[in-house]
C-alpha positions in Angstrom: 11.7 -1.4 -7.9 10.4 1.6 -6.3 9.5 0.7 -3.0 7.6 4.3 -2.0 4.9 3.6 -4.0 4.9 0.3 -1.6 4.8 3.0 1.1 8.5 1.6 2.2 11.4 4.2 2.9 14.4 2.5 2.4 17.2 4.2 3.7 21.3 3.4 4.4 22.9 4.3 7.3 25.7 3.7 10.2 24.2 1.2 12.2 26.2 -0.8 15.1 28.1 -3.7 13.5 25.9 -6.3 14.8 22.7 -4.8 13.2 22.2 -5.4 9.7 19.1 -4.1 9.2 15.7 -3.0 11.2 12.8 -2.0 10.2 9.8 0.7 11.9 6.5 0.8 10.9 4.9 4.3 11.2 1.5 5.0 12.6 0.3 5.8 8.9 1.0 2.3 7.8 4.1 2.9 5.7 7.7 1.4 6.7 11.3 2.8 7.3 13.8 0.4 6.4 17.5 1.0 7.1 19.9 -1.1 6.0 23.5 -1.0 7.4 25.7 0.9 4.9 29.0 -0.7 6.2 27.8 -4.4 4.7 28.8 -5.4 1.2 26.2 -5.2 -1.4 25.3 -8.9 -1.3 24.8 -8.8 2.3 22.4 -5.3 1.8 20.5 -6.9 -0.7 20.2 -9.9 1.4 19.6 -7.6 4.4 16.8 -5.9 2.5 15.0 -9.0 1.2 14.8 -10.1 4.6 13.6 -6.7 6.0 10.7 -7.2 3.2 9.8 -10.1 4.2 8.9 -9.0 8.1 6.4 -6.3 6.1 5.4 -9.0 3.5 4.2 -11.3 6.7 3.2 -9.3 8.7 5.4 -9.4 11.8 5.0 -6.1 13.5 1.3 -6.2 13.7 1.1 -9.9 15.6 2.5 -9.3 19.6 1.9 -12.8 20.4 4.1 -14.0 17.9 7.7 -14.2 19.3 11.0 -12.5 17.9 12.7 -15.8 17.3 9.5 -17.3 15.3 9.8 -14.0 13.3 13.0 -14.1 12.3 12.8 -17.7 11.2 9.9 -16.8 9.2 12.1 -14.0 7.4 14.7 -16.1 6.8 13.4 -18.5 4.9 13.3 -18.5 1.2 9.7 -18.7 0.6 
């Protein structure tokens, strides 16, 4: 899947070992995703999904809703 066309800039990159993935929404309403390129490709693809999700729901655009909550929300499988 192409994800620009999604507006979504998925990228790899050296990231600190405890940092799988993050992802920053721009001020013209696309996203840059990077995904740690020292994980395996299961854990990327899993990394990714996850990352998806955040845009999918919404997370960066609701401040009262707290880290932990959004984190839970990403991680689960619906």
């Amino acid at each position: 899947m192409n994800y620009n066309d999604y507006g979504i800039f998925i990228r790899e990159m050296q990231l600190p070992i405890h940092i799988k993935g993050v992802t920053i929404p721009n001020g013209d309403g696309t996203f840059d995703v990077y995904i740690n390129a020292s994980l395996s490709e299961t854990q990327k693809r899993t990394t990714l999904r996850h990352e998806l999700r955040h845009i999918k729901l919404d997370h960066f655009f609701k401040p009262a809703e707290t880290v932990a909550l959004a984190e839970k929300c990403a991680n689960s499988p619906t």
